[in-house]
C-alpha positions as CSV (number, residue, x, y, z in Angstrom):
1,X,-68.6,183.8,-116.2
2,X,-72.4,185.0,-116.7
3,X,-74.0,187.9,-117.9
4,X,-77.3,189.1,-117.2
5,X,-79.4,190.5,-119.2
6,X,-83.3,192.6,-118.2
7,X,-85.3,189.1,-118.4
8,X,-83.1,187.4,-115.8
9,X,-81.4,184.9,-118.5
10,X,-77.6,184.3,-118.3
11,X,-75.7,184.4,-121.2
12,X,-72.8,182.5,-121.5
13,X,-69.6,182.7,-123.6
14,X,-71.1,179.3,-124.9
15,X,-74.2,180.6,-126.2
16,X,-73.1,183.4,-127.7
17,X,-70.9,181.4,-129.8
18,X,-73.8,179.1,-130.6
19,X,-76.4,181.8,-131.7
20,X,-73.6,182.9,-134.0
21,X,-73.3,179.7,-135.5
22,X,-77.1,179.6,-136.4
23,X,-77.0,182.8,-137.4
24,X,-74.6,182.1,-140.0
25,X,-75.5,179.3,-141.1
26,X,-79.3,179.3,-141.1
27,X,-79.5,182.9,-141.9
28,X,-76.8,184.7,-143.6
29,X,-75.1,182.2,-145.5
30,X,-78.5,180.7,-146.9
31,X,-79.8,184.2,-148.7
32,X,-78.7,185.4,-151.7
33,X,-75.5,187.5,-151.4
34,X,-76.2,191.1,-152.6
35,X,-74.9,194.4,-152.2
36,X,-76.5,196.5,-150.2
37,X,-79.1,199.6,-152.0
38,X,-81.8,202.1,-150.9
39,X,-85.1,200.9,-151.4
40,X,-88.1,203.8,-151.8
41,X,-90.8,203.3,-149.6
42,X,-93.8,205.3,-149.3
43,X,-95.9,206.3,-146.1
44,X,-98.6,208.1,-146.0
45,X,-98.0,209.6,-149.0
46,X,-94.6,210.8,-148.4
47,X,-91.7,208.6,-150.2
48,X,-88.5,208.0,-148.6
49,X,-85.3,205.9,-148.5
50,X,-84.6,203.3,-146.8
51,X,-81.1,201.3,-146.9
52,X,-81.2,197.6,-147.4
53,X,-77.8,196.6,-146.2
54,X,-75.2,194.6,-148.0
55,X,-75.5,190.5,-146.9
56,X,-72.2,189.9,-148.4
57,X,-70.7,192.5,-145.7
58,X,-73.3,190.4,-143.2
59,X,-72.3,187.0,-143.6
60,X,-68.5,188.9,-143.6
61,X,-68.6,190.5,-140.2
62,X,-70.6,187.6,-138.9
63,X,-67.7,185.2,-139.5
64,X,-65.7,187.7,-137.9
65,X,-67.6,188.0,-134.6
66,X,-67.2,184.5,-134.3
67,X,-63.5,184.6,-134.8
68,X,-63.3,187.1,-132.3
69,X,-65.3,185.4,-130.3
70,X,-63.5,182.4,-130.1
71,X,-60.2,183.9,-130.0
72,X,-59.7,182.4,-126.1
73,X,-59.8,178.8,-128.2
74,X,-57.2,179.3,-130.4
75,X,-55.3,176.5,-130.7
76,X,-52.0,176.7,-133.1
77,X,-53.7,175.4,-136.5
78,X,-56.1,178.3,-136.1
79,X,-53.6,181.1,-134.5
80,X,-51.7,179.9,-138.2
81,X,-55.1,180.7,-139.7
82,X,-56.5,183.8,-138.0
83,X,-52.9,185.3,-138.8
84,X,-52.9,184.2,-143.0
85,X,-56.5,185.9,-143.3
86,X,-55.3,189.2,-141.7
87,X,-52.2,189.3,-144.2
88,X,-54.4,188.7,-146.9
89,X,-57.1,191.3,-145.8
90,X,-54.3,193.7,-145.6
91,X,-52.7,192.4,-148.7
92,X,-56.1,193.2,-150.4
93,X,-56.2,196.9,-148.6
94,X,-52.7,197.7,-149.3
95,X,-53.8,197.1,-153.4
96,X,-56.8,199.3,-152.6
97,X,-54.9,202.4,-150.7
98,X,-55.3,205.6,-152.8
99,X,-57.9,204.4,-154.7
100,X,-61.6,205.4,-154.3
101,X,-63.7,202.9,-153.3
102,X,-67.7,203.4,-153.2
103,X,-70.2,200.9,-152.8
104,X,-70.9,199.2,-155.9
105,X,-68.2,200.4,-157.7
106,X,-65.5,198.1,-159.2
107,X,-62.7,198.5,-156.4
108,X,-65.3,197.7,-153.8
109,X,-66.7,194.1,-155.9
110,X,-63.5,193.3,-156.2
111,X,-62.7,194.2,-152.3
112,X,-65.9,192.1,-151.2
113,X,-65.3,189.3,-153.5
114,X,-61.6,188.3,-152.1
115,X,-63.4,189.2,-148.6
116,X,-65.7,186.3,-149.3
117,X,-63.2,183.6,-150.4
118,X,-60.9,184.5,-147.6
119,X,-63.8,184.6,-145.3
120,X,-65.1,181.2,-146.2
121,X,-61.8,179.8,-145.9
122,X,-61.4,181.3,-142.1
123,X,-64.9,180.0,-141.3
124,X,-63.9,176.4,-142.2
125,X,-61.5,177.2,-140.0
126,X,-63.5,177.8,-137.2
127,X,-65.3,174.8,-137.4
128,X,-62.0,172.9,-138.2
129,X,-61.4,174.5,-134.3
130,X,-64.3,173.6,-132.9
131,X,-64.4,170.2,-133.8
132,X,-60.4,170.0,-132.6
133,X,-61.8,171.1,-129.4
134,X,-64.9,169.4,-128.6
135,X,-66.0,173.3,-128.1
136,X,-69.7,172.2,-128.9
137,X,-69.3,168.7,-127.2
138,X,-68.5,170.6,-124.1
139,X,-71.0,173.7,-124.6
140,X,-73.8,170.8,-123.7
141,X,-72.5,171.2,-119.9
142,X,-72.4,174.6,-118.3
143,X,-69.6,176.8,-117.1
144,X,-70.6,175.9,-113.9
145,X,-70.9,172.6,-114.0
146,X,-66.9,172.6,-115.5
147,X,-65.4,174.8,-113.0
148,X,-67.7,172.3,-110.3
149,X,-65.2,169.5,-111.8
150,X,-62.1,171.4,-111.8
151,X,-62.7,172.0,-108.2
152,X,-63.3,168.2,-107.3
């Protein structure tokens, strides 16, 4: 299946799994993990806010996206291990229900911390997956070219 976008290039499930691979590996999960904070800037004379977001919470969805991503993969090891991360995550909300949770305060370090660990852990995963697969192997050919051979 392709998508199209305005400049006539095709996107496929393939490459959108590869560029968010790099960025999470070239770009979130090589910068320092901070939490997010307004930073004043001043234009023309006239100072304002502006929000510098939180790359732990980055480098956290980003690992996401890819789980979603590759959901269609899922082979047993990783159904095992996309199912232990959302107990835990819940786990970790159901200690957190009732209590009030800002950014930077205690309840939320403590919330992004255990999201990290268990977040690593899911991304190794992943690439546990993809190596299982031959996901990348394969991603050199098109999903053209593979549905051409299935045809033959």
């Amino acid at each position: 299946m392709n998508y199209y976008s305005d400049k006539n290039e095709s996107i496929t499930h393939c490459s959108i799994v590869h560029e968010l691979l790099k960025k999470i590996v070239t770009d979130l999960g090589t910068r320092e993990f901070r939490g997010g904070y307004k930073k004043p800037i001043i234009n023309g004379g006239l100072t304002y806010e502006d929000y510098v977001p939180d790359s732990r919470s980055e480098y956290i969805q980003g690992i996401e996206s890819l789980s979603d991503i590759l959901l269609p993969q899922y082979d047993d090891d990783m159904i095992k291990a996309a199912e232990l991360y959302n107990k835990e995550i819940e786990k970790i909300e159901k200690e957190l229900e009732g209590k009030d949770v800002r950014m930077g305060d205690d309840n939320h370090t403590m919330l992004i911390r255990k999201k990290l660990k268990l977040v690593r852990t899911l991304f190794r995963e992943l690439n546990l997956l993809l190596k299982r697969t031959n996901y990348l192997k394969s991603a050199a050919y098109s999903e053209d070219d593979l549905e051409d051979e299935e045809e033959e």
